[in-house]
N, C-alpha and C positions, 0 to 999 in steps of 0.2 A: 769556306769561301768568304772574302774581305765583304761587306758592305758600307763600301763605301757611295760617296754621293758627286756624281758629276758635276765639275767647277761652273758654276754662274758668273757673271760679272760681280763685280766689287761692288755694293751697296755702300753708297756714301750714309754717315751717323744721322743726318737731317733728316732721313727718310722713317725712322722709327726711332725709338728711345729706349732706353733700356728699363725697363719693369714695366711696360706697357700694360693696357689694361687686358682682362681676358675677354677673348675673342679678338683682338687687334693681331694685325701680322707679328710673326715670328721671324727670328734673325739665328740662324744655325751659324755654328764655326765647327766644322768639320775637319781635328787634328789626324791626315791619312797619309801616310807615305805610298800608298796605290790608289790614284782616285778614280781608274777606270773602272767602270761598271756599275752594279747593285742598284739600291734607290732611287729613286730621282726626285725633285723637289715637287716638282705636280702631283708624281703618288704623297709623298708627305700632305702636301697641302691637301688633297682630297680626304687623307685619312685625318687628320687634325680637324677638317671643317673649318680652318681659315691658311691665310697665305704663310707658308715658309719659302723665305729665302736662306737659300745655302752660300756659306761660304766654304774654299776647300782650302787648307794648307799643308803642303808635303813632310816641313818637316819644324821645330818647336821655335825655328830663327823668323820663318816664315808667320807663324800663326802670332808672333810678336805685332809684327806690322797690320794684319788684319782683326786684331781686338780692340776691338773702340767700343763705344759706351752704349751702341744700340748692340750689340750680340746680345741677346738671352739665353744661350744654353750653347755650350762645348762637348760638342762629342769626339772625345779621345781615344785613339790607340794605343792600350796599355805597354804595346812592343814597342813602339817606337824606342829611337835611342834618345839620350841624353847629350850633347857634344859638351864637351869638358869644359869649355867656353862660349857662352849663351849670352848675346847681350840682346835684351826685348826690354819692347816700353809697355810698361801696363795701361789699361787703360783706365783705373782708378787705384788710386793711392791712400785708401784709407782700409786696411785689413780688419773684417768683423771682430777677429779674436785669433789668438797663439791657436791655430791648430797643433795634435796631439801628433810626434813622430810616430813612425809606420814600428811595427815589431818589428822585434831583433829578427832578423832572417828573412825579412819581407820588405826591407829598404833597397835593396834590389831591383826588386820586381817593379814596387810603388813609386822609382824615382822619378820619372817621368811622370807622374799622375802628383806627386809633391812638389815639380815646378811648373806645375799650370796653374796649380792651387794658389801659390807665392804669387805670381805674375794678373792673375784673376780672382782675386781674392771675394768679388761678388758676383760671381758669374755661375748659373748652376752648368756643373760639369756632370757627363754620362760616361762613363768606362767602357767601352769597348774591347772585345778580347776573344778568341777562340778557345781558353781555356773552359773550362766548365769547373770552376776551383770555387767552392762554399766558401771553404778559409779566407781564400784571398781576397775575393765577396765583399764578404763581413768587415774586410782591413779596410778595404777599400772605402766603402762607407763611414767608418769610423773614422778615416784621415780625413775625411770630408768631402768624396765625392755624396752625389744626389742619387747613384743606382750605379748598378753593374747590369751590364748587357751578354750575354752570350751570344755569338749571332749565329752558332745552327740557328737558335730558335726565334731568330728576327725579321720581321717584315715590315711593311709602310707602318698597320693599323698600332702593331705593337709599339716600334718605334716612334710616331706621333704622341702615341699615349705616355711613354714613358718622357718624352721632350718634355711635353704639355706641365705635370705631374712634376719635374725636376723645376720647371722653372716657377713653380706657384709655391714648392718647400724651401725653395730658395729665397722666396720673397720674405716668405714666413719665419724663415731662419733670422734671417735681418732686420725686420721688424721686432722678430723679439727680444734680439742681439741691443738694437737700439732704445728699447723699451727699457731695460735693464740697466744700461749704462745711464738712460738721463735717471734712472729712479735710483741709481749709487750715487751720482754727482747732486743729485738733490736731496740726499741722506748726508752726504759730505758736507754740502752747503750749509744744511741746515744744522749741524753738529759745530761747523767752523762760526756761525757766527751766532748761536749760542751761546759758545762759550768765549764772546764778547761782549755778551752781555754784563752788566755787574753783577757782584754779589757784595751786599751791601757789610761792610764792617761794623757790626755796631756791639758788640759782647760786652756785656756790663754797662749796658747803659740804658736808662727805665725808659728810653722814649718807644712810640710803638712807630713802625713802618708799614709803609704799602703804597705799592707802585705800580701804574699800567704803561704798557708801552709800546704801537703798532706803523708799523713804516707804512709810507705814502707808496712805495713801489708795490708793484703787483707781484704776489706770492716771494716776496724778501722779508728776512726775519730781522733786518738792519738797517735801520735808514740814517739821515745826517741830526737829527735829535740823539742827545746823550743826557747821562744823568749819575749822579755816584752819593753815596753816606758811607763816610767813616768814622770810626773813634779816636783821638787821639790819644797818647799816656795820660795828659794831663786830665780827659773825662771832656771834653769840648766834644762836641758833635759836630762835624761837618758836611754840610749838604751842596751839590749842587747840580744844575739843572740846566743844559744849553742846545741849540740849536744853528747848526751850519747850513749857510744860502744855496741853495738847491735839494734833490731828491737823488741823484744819482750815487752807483758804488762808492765814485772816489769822495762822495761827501761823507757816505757812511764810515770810511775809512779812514777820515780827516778825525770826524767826531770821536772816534775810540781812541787815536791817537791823542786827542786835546784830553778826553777823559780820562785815561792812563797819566799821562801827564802830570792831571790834578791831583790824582791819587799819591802820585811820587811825591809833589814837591805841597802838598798838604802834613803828610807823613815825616817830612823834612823838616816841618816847622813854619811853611809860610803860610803868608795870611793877606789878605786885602790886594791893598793895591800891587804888595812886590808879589805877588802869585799871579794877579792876572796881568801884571805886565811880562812876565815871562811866560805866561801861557800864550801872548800875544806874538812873544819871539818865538815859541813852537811854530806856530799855525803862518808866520810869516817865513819860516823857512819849507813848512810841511805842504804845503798849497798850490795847487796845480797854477792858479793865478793868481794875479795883485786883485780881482773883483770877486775875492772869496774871502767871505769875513764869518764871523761867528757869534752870536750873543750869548749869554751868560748869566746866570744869575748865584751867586755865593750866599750862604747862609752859615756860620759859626753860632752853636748853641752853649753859652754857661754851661759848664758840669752841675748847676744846681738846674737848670731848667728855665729858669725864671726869665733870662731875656739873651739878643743874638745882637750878632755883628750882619749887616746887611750892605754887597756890594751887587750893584746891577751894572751890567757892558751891554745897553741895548736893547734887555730885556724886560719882557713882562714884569711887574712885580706879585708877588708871592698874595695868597693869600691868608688871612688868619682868623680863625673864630675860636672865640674866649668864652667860657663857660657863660650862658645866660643873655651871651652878645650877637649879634647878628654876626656874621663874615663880612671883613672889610678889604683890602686892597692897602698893603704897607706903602710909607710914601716911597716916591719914586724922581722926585722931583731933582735930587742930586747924584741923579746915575751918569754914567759917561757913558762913551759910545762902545759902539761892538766892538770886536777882538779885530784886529785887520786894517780899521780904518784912520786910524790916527799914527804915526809912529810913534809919536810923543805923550800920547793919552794918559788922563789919571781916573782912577777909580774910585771914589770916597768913598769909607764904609762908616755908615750911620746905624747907629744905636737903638734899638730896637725892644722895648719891655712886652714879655710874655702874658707874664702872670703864673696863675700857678696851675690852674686845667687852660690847654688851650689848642686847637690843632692848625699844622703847616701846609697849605696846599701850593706846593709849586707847580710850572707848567710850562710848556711850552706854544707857540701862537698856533697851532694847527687846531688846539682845544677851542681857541675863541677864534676862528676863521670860519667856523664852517656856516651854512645857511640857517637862517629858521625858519625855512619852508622849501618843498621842493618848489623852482625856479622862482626863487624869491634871490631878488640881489640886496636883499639885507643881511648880513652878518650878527652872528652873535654879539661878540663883540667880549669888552672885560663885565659892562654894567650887564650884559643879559648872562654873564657866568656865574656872576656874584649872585644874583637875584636865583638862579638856578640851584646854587648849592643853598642857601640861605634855605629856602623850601624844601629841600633833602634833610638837612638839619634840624628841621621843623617836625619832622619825621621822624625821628630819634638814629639817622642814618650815622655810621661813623667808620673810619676805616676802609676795609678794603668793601664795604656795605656801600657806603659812601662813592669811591672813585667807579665802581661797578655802573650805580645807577647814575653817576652825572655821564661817562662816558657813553652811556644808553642812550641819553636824551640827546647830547649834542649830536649822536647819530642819526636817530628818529627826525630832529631837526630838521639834520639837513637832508633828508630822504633819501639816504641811503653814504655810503662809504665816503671815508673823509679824503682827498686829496692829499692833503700835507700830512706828513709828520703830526705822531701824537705822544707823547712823554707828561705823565705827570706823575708828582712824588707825596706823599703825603705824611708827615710828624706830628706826632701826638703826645702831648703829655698829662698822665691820665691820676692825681692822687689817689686817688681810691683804689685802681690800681695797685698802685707803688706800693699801698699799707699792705694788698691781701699776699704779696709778693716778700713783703717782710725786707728787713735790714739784706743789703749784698756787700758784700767783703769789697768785690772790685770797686765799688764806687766811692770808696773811701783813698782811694791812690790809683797811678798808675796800673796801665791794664800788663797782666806779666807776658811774658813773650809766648807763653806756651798757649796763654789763653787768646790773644791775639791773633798765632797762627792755625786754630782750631775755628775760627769762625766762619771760615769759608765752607769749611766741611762739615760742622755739626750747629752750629747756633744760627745761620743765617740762609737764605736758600734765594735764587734770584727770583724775583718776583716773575709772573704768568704776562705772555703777551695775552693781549683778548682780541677773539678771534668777529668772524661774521655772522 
Protein backbone atom coordinates (compact mmCIF):
# COMPACT_ATOMS: atom_id res chain seq x y z
CA UNK A 1 0.00 0.00 0.00
CA UNK A 2 1.41 3.55 -1.34
CA UNK A 3 2.64 5.80 1.60
CA UNK A 4 2.15 8.61 0.64
CA UNK A 5 1.66 12.14 2.42
CA UNK A 6 -1.37 14.41 2.16
CA UNK A 7 -0.67 17.83 0.17
CA UNK A 8 -0.12 20.81 2.50
CA UNK A 9 -0.02 24.28 1.26
CA UNK A 10 3.10 25.49 -0.63
CA UNK A 11 5.75 26.69 1.91
CA UNK A 12 7.17 29.74 0.41
CA UNK A 13 11.80 29.38 0.58
CA UNK A 14 11.71 32.41 3.26
CA UNK A 15 10.27 30.33 5.72
CA UNK A 16 13.26 27.89 6.14
CA UNK A 17 16.57 27.39 4.37
CA UNK A 18 18.13 24.65 3.02
CA UNK A 19 20.77 22.82 5.41
CA UNK A 20 19.17 24.21 8.27
CA UNK A 21 20.54 23.48 11.58
CA UNK A 22 19.50 20.08 13.53
CA UNK A 23 16.46 20.34 15.39
CA UNK A 24 15.12 23.45 13.06
CA UNK A 25 11.91 22.62 10.97
CA UNK A 26 12.14 20.20 8.01
CA UNK A 27 10.94 20.77 4.45
CA UNK A 28 9.78 17.15 2.70
CA UNK A 29 9.08 17.12 -1.23
CA UNK A 30 7.10 14.24 -1.54
CA UNK A 31 7.65 12.71 -5.50
CA UNK A 32 3.81 10.58 -5.52
CA UNK A 33 1.69 10.01 -8.27
CA UNK A 34 -1.23 8.80 -5.43
CA UNK A 35 -1.13 11.30 -2.60
CA UNK A 36 -4.22 9.99 -0.99
CA UNK A 37 -3.71 8.64 2.25
CA UNK A 38 -0.85 7.08 4.61
CA UNK A 39 1.22 9.56 6.64
CA UNK A 40 0.63 12.79 7.62
CA UNK A 41 2.88 15.50 8.48
CA UNK A 42 1.87 15.76 12.22
CA UNK A 43 2.55 12.06 12.68
CA UNK A 44 6.00 12.93 10.89
CA UNK A 45 6.59 15.94 13.06
CA UNK A 46 5.77 14.07 16.20
CA UNK A 47 7.92 11.26 15.23
CA UNK A 48 11.03 13.58 14.28
CA UNK A 49 10.49 15.67 17.51
CA UNK A 50 10.41 18.82 15.30
CA UNK A 51 8.19 20.48 12.54
CA UNK A 52 8.00 18.80 9.01
CA UNK A 53 6.36 20.30 6.31
CA UNK A 54 5.28 18.25 3.34
CA UNK A 55 5.23 19.01 0.03
CA UNK A 56 3.26 16.76 -2.52
CA UNK A 57 3.96 16.40 -6.29
CA UNK A 58 2.15 13.98 -8.73
CA UNK A 59 4.35 13.71 -11.19
CA UNK A 60 8.48 14.79 -12.10
CA UNK A 61 7.06 18.32 -14.36
CA UNK A 62 5.24 19.03 -11.19
CA UNK A 63 8.07 18.41 -8.35
CA UNK A 64 10.19 20.83 -10.91
CA UNK A 65 8.14 23.92 -9.79
CA UNK A 66 8.10 22.88 -6.01
CA UNK A 67 12.18 22.52 -5.52
CA UNK A 68 13.46 25.55 -4.15
CA UNK A 69 16.22 25.84 -1.94
CA UNK A 70 14.57 25.40 1.44
CA UNK A 71 13.49 21.49 0.58
CA UNK A 72 15.85 19.26 2.70
CA UNK A 73 15.04 15.74 1.78
CA UNK A 74 12.93 14.23 -1.44
CA UNK A 75 11.21 11.37 -1.03
CA UNK A 76 10.65 9.59 -4.36
CA UNK A 77 8.55 7.01 -6.16
CA UNK A 78 10.89 4.67 -7.71
CA UNK A 79 7.67 3.74 -10.35
CA UNK A 80 6.92 6.83 -11.35
CA UNK A 81 7.44 7.50 -15.20
CA UNK A 82 9.90 9.44 -16.96
CA UNK A 83 7.93 11.69 -19.82
CA UNK A 84 10.23 11.65 -22.77
CA UNK A 85 10.24 15.40 -22.53
CA UNK A 86 10.87 17.08 -18.93
CA UNK A 87 11.53 20.56 -18.69
CA UNK A 88 12.28 21.65 -14.64
CA UNK A 89 14.18 24.25 -13.01
CA UNK A 90 16.59 23.16 -10.53
CA UNK A 91 16.90 24.71 -7.63
CA UNK A 92 20.73 24.83 -7.41
CA UNK A 93 23.12 24.79 -10.26
CA UNK A 94 26.25 23.75 -8.92
CA UNK A 95 26.35 19.58 -9.12
CA UNK A 96 28.77 18.15 -6.03
CA UNK A 97 30.41 15.56 -8.51
CA UNK A 98 29.76 13.33 -11.96
CA UNK A 99 27.50 10.80 -10.28
CA UNK A 100 28.31 7.04 -11.32
CA UNK A 101 25.65 5.54 -14.29
CA UNK A 102 23.14 2.93 -12.94
CA UNK A 103 24.29 -0.94 -14.10
CA UNK A 104 23.66 -2.24 -17.21
CA UNK A 105 20.15 -3.57 -16.80
CA UNK A 106 19.12 -1.29 -13.90
CA UNK A 107 18.89 2.11 -16.02
CA UNK A 108 15.45 1.20 -16.42
CA UNK A 109 14.31 0.94 -13.27
CA UNK A 110 16.82 3.79 -11.69
CA UNK A 111 15.61 6.34 -14.54
CA UNK A 112 13.49 8.34 -12.77
CA UNK A 113 15.73 8.30 -9.45
CA UNK A 114 18.79 9.56 -12.09
CA UNK A 115 16.68 12.62 -13.11
CA UNK A 116 15.91 13.85 -9.76
CA UNK A 117 19.59 13.43 -8.92
CA UNK A 118 20.35 15.74 -12.23
CA UNK A 119 17.79 18.38 -11.41
CA UNK A 120 18.58 18.26 -7.26
CA UNK A 121 21.97 17.69 -7.24
CA UNK A 122 22.15 18.81 -3.36
CA UNK A 123 19.18 17.56 -2.10
CA UNK A 124 19.08 14.37 0.16
CA UNK A 125 16.82 12.07 -1.91
CA UNK A 126 14.81 8.75 -0.13
CA UNK A 127 13.65 5.89 -2.59
CA UNK A 128 10.48 4.78 -2.18
CA UNK A 129 9.34 1.51 -3.75
CA UNK A 130 7.09 -1.71 -2.91
CA UNK A 131 9.79 -3.92 -4.25
CA UNK A 132 11.80 -5.55 -1.56
CA UNK A 133 15.00 -5.84 -4.20
CA UNK A 134 18.59 -5.93 -2.00
CA UNK A 135 20.24 -5.56 -5.60
CA UNK A 136 18.45 -2.65 -6.64
CA UNK A 137 18.92 -1.24 -2.98
CA UNK A 138 22.50 -1.18 -3.20
CA UNK A 139 22.24 0.46 -7.05
CA UNK A 140 20.36 2.77 -5.84
CA UNK A 141 22.49 3.99 -3.15
CA UNK A 142 25.49 3.84 -5.12
CA UNK A 143 23.80 6.21 -8.01
CA UNK A 144 23.40 8.56 -5.00
CA UNK A 145 20.30 8.32 -3.46
CA UNK A 146 20.68 8.71 0.69
CA UNK A 147 18.57 5.18 1.42
CA UNK A 148 15.93 2.94 0.00
CA UNK A 149 12.77 2.57 1.72
CA UNK A 150 10.42 -0.45 1.47
CA UNK A 151 7.11 0.53 2.62
CA UNK A 152 5.57 -2.86 3.99
CA UNK A 153 7.81 -1.89 6.46
CA UNK A 154 7.16 1.88 6.91
CA UNK A 155 5.75 4.06 9.42
CA UNK A 156 5.81 7.80 10.96
CA UNK A 157 8.95 6.71 13.60
CA UNK A 158 10.79 4.93 10.74
CA UNK A 159 10.24 7.31 8.15
CA UNK A 160 11.21 10.42 10.42
CA UNK A 161 14.35 8.59 11.32
CA UNK A 162 15.39 7.78 7.93
CA UNK A 163 14.46 11.73 6.68
CA UNK A 164 16.38 12.98 9.72
CA UNK A 165 19.62 10.64 8.85
CA UNK A 166 19.32 11.45 4.88
CA UNK A 167 19.46 14.86 5.36
CA UNK A 168 22.55 15.19 7.87
CA UNK A 169 24.75 12.47 5.23
CA UNK A 170 23.83 14.76 2.81
CA UNK A 171 25.27 17.56 4.50
CA UNK A 172 28.18 15.61 5.23
CA UNK A 173 28.48 14.36 1.67
CA UNK A 174 28.92 18.03 0.71
CA UNK A 175 31.02 19.30 2.96
CA UNK A 176 33.33 16.81 2.35
CA UNK A 177 32.76 17.13 -1.51
CA UNK A 178 33.71 20.76 -0.79
CA UNK A 179 36.52 20.24 1.61
CA UNK A 180 38.25 18.38 -1.26
CA UNK A 181 37.86 20.56 -4.07
CA UNK A 182 39.29 23.79 -2.21
CA UNK A 183 42.20 21.37 -0.92
CA UNK A 184 42.91 20.32 -5.16
CA UNK A 185 42.45 24.01 -6.03
CA UNK A 186 44.98 24.83 -3.39
CA UNK A 187 47.30 22.08 -4.37
CA UNK A 188 46.86 23.40 -7.93
CA UNK A 189 47.42 26.93 -6.76
CA UNK A 190 50.09 26.20 -5.04
CA UNK A 191 51.96 24.07 -7.81
CA UNK A 192 50.96 26.99 -10.51
CA UNK A 193 52.64 29.52 -8.93
CA UNK A 194 55.66 27.64 -7.90
CA UNK A 195 56.51 27.08 -10.76
CA UNK A 196 56.79 30.77 -11.31
CA UNK A 197 58.85 31.21 -9.14
CA UNK A 198 62.54 31.39 -10.66
CA UNK A 199 65.26 29.10 -10.98
CA UNK A 200 68.20 31.08 -10.97
CA UNK A 201 70.75 30.28 -14.16
CA UNK A 202 74.01 30.52 -12.82
CA UNK A 203 76.10 27.07 -14.12
CA UNK A 204 79.64 27.88 -14.10
CA UNK A 205 79.86 30.81 -12.36
CA UNK A 206 81.92 30.86 -8.81
CA UNK A 207 79.50 33.37 -7.41
CA UNK A 208 77.30 31.94 -4.46
CA UNK A 209 73.42 32.60 -4.32
CA UNK A 210 70.52 32.76 -1.77
CA UNK A 211 67.40 34.09 -1.79
CA UNK A 212 64.15 34.69 0.51
CA UNK A 213 60.95 35.48 -0.76
CA UNK A 214 57.19 35.72 1.00
CA UNK A 215 54.00 37.63 -0.41
CA UNK A 216 51.95 40.22 1.42
CA UNK A 217 48.76 38.32 0.61
CA UNK A 218 47.28 36.00 3.03
CA UNK A 219 48.14 32.29 2.20
CA UNK A 220 49.58 33.27 -1.63
CA UNK A 221 52.79 31.78 -2.81
CA UNK A 222 53.05 35.10 -5.35
CA UNK A 223 52.88 38.47 -4.71
CA UNK A 224 53.86 41.76 -7.03
CA UNK A 225 57.91 41.54 -5.92
CA UNK A 226 60.00 39.59 -8.40
CA UNK A 227 63.47 38.70 -8.81
CA UNK A 228 65.79 36.55 -11.38
CA UNK A 229 70.11 35.59 -11.87
CA UNK A 230 71.24 34.45 -14.98
CA UNK A 231 74.55 33.69 -16.81
CA UNK A 232 75.21 34.89 -19.85
CA UNK A 233 77.90 33.13 -22.64
CA UNK A 234 80.13 35.70 -22.15
CA UNK A 235 80.43 34.68 -18.06
CA UNK A 236 78.50 38.25 -16.84
CA UNK A 237 76.27 37.54 -14.14
CA UNK A 238 73.05 39.01 -14.09
CA UNK A 239 70.88 40.00 -11.29
CA UNK A 240 67.75 41.61 -10.75
CA UNK A 241 65.34 42.52 -8.16
CA UNK A 242 61.72 44.50 -8.63
CA UNK A 243 58.63 45.38 -7.25
CA UNK A 244 55.04 46.33 -8.80
CA UNK A 245 52.54 49.02 -6.82
CA UNK A 246 50.06 46.96 -5.11
CA UNK A 247 49.54 43.29 -3.50
CA UNK A 248 46.99 42.00 -5.59
CA UNK A 249 46.84 38.73 -8.31
CA UNK A 250 47.04 40.85 -11.23
CA UNK A 251 50.13 42.48 -9.62
CA UNK A 252 51.64 39.14 -9.05
CA UNK A 253 51.07 38.45 -12.52
CA UNK A 254 52.26 41.66 -13.90
CA UNK A 255 55.63 40.89 -11.91
CA UNK A 256 56.27 37.33 -13.60
CA UNK A 257 55.56 38.81 -16.72
CA UNK A 258 58.26 41.82 -16.29
CA UNK A 259 60.58 38.93 -14.84
CA UNK A 260 60.17 36.56 -17.88
CA UNK A 261 60.75 39.46 -19.84
CA UNK A 262 64.10 40.21 -18.28
CA UNK A 263 65.10 36.90 -18.66
CA UNK A 264 64.40 36.85 -22.47
CA UNK A 265 65.87 40.07 -23.51
CA UNK A 266 68.91 39.83 -20.82
CA UNK A 267 69.60 36.44 -22.77
CA UNK A 268 69.32 38.46 -26.14
CA UNK A 269 72.10 40.52 -25.19
CA UNK A 270 70.63 43.70 -23.56
CA UNK A 271 71.75 45.67 -20.97
CA UNK A 272 71.06 49.00 -19.15
CA UNK A 273 69.10 51.42 -20.34
CA UNK A 274 67.78 49.65 -23.75
CA UNK A 275 66.54 46.56 -21.43
CA UNK A 276 64.80 48.60 -19.03
CA UNK A 277 63.25 50.75 -21.54
CA UNK A 278 61.73 47.97 -23.11
CA UNK A 279 60.75 46.38 -20.13
CA UNK A 280 59.04 49.60 -19.57
CA UNK A 281 57.22 49.00 -23.08
CA UNK A 282 56.05 45.41 -21.63
CA UNK A 283 54.64 46.69 -18.36
CA UNK A 284 52.92 49.69 -20.41
CA UNK A 285 51.14 47.51 -22.60
CA UNK A 286 50.82 44.52 -19.84
CA UNK A 287 48.93 46.84 -17.06
CA UNK A 288 45.55 46.86 -15.89
CA UNK A 289 46.22 50.89 -15.66
CA UNK A 290 48.21 53.97 -16.60
CA UNK A 291 48.81 54.17 -12.24
CA UNK A 292 50.65 50.97 -12.20
CA UNK A 293 54.24 51.24 -12.27
CA UNK A 294 57.19 48.97 -11.35
CA UNK A 295 60.63 49.71 -9.69
CA UNK A 296 63.62 47.82 -10.46
CA UNK A 297 66.79 47.38 -9.78
CA UNK A 298 69.78 45.74 -12.51
CA UNK A 299 72.90 44.52 -11.44
CA UNK A 300 75.66 43.07 -14.31
CA UNK A 301 78.60 41.27 -12.77
CA UNK A 302 82.33 41.01 -14.69
CA UNK A 303 83.10 37.39 -15.60
CA UNK A 304 86.09 38.08 -13.24
CA UNK A 305 84.12 39.22 -10.35
CA UNK A 306 85.75 42.19 -9.42
CA UNK A 307 83.08 44.85 -10.26
CA UNK A 308 79.25 45.42 -11.94
CA UNK A 309 77.15 47.62 -13.93
CA UNK A 310 74.54 49.14 -11.65
CA UNK A 311 70.90 50.49 -13.05
CA UNK A 312 68.25 51.59 -10.51
CA UNK A 313 64.21 52.54 -11.95
CA UNK A 314 63.05 53.76 -8.45
CA UNK A 315 64.49 51.46 -6.53
CA UNK A 316 66.16 50.77 -3.30
CA UNK A 317 69.84 50.41 -3.81
CA UNK A 318 71.60 47.17 -3.21
CA UNK A 319 73.68 46.63 -0.69
CA UNK A 320 77.53 45.60 -0.27
CA UNK A 321 80.04 44.27 2.18
CA UNK A 322 83.61 43.90 1.42
CA UNK A 323 85.79 41.65 3.22
CA UNK A 324 86.98 43.50 6.47
CA UNK A 325 84.25 46.50 5.64
CA UNK A 326 81.19 47.34 7.21
CA UNK A 327 77.92 46.94 4.71
CA UNK A 328 77.36 50.17 2.84
CA UNK A 329 74.45 51.26 0.42
CA UNK A 330 75.75 51.56 -3.50
CA UNK A 331 75.16 55.25 -4.63
CA UNK A 332 72.01 55.77 -5.88
CA UNK A 333 71.93 59.25 -6.60
CA UNK A 334 71.69 58.84 -10.60
CA UNK A 335 68.83 56.32 -10.71
CA UNK A 336 65.79 57.38 -12.84
CA UNK A 337 62.44 56.71 -12.04
CA UNK A 338 60.20 53.44 -11.93
CA UNK A 339 59.15 51.46 -15.09
CA UNK A 340 55.50 53.29 -15.98
CA UNK A 341 56.20 56.57 -15.09
CA UNK A 342 58.06 58.48 -17.54
CA UNK A 343 57.31 57.49 -21.42
CA UNK A 344 60.50 58.93 -22.16
CA UNK A 345 62.79 57.89 -19.21
CA UNK A 346 66.46 57.16 -19.11
CA UNK A 347 68.41 54.83 -16.89
CA UNK A 348 72.09 55.49 -16.33
CA UNK A 349 74.20 52.61 -15.50
CA UNK A 350 77.15 53.50 -13.21
CA UNK A 351 80.10 51.70 -12.59
CA UNK A 352 80.54 49.88 -9.63
CA UNK A 353 84.04 48.23 -8.15
CA UNK A 354 83.63 44.91 -6.07
CA UNK A 355 86.91 43.88 -5.04
CA UNK A 356 87.72 40.58 -4.73
CA UNK A 357 85.75 38.92 -1.32
CA UNK A 358 82.58 40.69 -1.20
CA UNK A 359 78.68 39.97 -0.88
CA UNK A 360 75.47 41.54 -2.82
CA UNK A 361 72.26 42.07 -0.89
CA UNK A 362 69.49 43.17 -3.05
CA UNK A 363 65.88 43.97 -1.77
CA UNK A 364 62.93 44.97 -2.01
CA UNK A 365 60.95 48.01 0.33
CA UNK A 366 58.73 45.53 2.14
CA UNK A 367 62.27 44.50 3.94
CA UNK A 368 62.89 48.22 5.09
CA UNK A 369 59.09 49.18 5.80
CA UNK A 370 58.20 47.18 8.49
CA UNK A 371 58.07 48.52 12.34
CA UNK A 372 60.54 48.44 15.05
CA UNK A 373 58.25 47.96 17.45
CA UNK A 374 54.96 46.58 17.86
CA UNK A 375 52.68 49.99 17.43
CA UNK A 376 55.56 52.02 17.01
CA UNK A 377 55.08 54.38 13.72
CA UNK A 378 58.66 54.25 13.24
CA UNK A 379 59.95 52.33 10.32
CA UNK A 380 63.08 50.45 9.81
CA UNK A 381 64.08 52.22 7.16
CA UNK A 382 67.64 51.69 4.78
CA UNK A 383 70.09 53.12 7.83
CA UNK A 384 68.30 50.70 10.53
CA UNK A 385 68.82 47.72 7.72
CA UNK A 386 72.20 48.41 7.13
CA UNK A 387 73.06 48.79 10.87
CA UNK A 388 71.08 45.36 11.22
CA UNK A 389 73.00 43.29 8.85
CA UNK A 390 76.36 45.01 9.76
CA UNK A 391 75.73 43.26 13.40
CA UNK A 392 74.77 39.74 11.56
CA UNK A 393 78.23 40.23 9.76
CA UNK A 394 79.71 40.86 12.99
CA UNK A 395 78.72 37.37 13.78
CA UNK A 396 80.40 35.63 11.09
CA UNK A 397 76.75 35.23 9.50
CA UNK A 398 76.95 34.83 5.48
CA UNK A 399 74.63 33.39 3.07
CA UNK A 400 71.59 31.83 3.36
CA UNK A 401 72.74 32.09 7.55
CA UNK A 402 72.64 35.66 6.89
CA UNK A 403 69.25 36.45 4.93
CA UNK A 404 67.49 33.76 7.56
CA UNK A 405 68.55 35.79 10.59
CA UNK A 406 68.08 39.46 9.05
CA UNK A 407 64.44 38.33 7.73
CA UNK A 408 63.92 37.14 11.52
CA UNK A 409 64.67 40.37 12.96
CA UNK A 410 62.86 42.66 10.72
CA UNK A 411 59.84 40.25 11.66
CA UNK A 412 60.39 40.34 15.43
CA UNK A 413 60.54 44.16 14.76
CA UNK A 414 57.73 44.56 13.60
CA UNK A 415 55.82 42.21 15.87
CA UNK A 416 54.59 40.08 14.05
CA UNK A 417 53.86 39.45 9.89
CA UNK A 418 55.12 41.92 7.41
CA UNK A 419 52.29 43.59 5.26
CA UNK A 420 54.09 44.16 1.99
CA UNK A 421 55.97 42.10 -0.14
CA UNK A 422 59.41 40.68 0.78
CA UNK A 423 62.12 39.57 -1.89
CA UNK A 424 65.57 39.64 -1.33
CA UNK A 425 68.62 38.30 -3.32
CA UNK A 426 71.99 37.79 -2.06
CA UNK A 427 75.83 37.36 -4.18
CA UNK A 428 78.79 36.38 -3.07
CA UNK A 429 81.98 36.19 -4.11
CA UNK A 430 84.06 34.10 -1.94
CA UNK A 431 88.31 33.42 -3.07
CA UNK A 432 88.89 31.04 -0.89
CA UNK A 433 86.28 29.38 -2.02
CA UNK A 434 87.07 29.49 -5.77
CA UNK A 435 90.76 27.94 -4.72
CA UNK A 436 89.18 24.75 -2.81
CA UNK A 437 86.83 24.52 -5.98
CA UNK A 438 89.99 24.36 -8.14
CA UNK A 439 90.29 25.71 -11.92
CA UNK A 440 86.48 25.25 -13.95
CA UNK A 441 86.64 24.64 -17.78
CA UNK A 442 83.31 26.85 -18.10
CA UNK A 443 84.77 29.94 -16.82
CA UNK A 444 87.24 30.24 -19.23
CA UNK A 445 84.46 30.81 -22.27
CA UNK A 446 81.22 30.57 -23.03
CA UNK A 447 78.62 28.48 -21.19
CA UNK A 448 77.78 25.44 -23.89
CA UNK A 449 74.25 24.91 -24.69
CA UNK A 450 73.99 21.61 -22.95
CA UNK A 451 75.42 22.88 -19.82
CA UNK A 452 73.12 25.87 -20.01
CA UNK A 453 70.09 23.84 -20.52
CA UNK A 454 70.81 21.41 -17.40
CA UNK A 455 70.77 24.10 -14.87
CA UNK A 456 67.32 24.38 -14.17
CA UNK A 457 67.24 20.70 -13.57
CA UNK A 458 70.45 19.76 -11.95
CA UNK A 459 72.94 22.69 -10.87
CA UNK A 460 70.42 25.27 -9.62
CA UNK A 461 66.99 24.64 -7.37
CA UNK A 462 64.60 27.70 -6.65
CA UNK A 463 65.39 29.16 -3.56
CA UNK A 464 62.65 28.31 -0.15
CA UNK A 465 59.94 30.91 0.47
CA UNK A 466 60.09 31.22 4.68
CA UNK A 467 57.35 30.69 6.10
CA UNK A 468 55.72 31.90 9.92
Amino acid sequence: MPVPVPQQRHVPAAETSHGADHGAALTVLVIEDDPAGGITGPELSAAAGTRVRIRTARNLTEAGRLLTDDVDCILLDLALPVPATTTTTTATTAAPDHRPEPAPGRADELAVLTHVLRIAPLHAVLVLTAQDDTELAAEAVRVGAQDYLFRGELDARVLSRAIRYAVERKRADIAQHQLTESGLRAQENARLERGLLPTPLLEGSDLSFAARYRPGRSRALLGGDFYDTVRTPDGTVHAMIGDVCGHGPDEAALGVELRIAWRALTLAGLCGDQLLSTLQQVLEHERQSEEIFATLCTVDIAPDGRRAGLCLAGHPAPLLARHGRPARLLPYEDGGPALGLLPRARWPRRQVELGGEWSLMMYTDGLIEGRVGAGSRQRLGQDGMVAMVNSRLEQGLTGEDLLEAAVAEVRALNGGELTDDVAVLLLGRDPERIRRRGPSASRSGPVPPAAASSAAAAGAQRPPLYGP
